[in-house]
C-alpha positions, 0 to 999 in steps of 0.5 A: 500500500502507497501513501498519497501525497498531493505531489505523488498523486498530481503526477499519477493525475497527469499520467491518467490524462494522458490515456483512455481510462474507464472507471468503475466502482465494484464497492466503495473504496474498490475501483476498477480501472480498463485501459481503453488503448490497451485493454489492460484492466487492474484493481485499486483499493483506497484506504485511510488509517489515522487520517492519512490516506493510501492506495493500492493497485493490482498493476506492476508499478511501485509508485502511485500509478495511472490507475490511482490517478483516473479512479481517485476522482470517483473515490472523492465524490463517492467518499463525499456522498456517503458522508453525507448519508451518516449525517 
């Protein structure tokens, strides 16, 4: 599991960007993640221990990745709307 920071992340954002990715959402906090280009497909889990926040996906890098990087929009606003409902 890789911690997320603002630098980290904004790169792996950046590399998203760059391709064609699809999202879906197989729980909260579980995303999957297709390359349109290429049809890879890979898993990425986010979590949260002691107020810092982490990822981890299924891909082979070792480093915040693409994948984090186009699922983690989807995680905020889905993150926002559930703490919405304990309200």
């Amino acid at each position: 599991m890789l911690e997320i920071t603002k630098q980290n992340l904004e790169k792996a954002i950046e590399r998203a960007k760059q391709n064609k990715m699809l999202v879906k959402c197989v729980e909260f906090r579980r995303y999957e993640v297709t390359n349109r280009t290429n049809g890879n497909r890979y898993e990425v889990h986010f979590t949260k221990i002691a107020g810092r926040k982490f990822a981890d996906c299924s891909c082979p890098a070792t480093v915040i990745c693409k994948h984090i990087g186009a699922s983690i929009g989807h995680h905020v606003v889905k993150a926002s709307q559930m703490s919405r409902q304990t309200v």
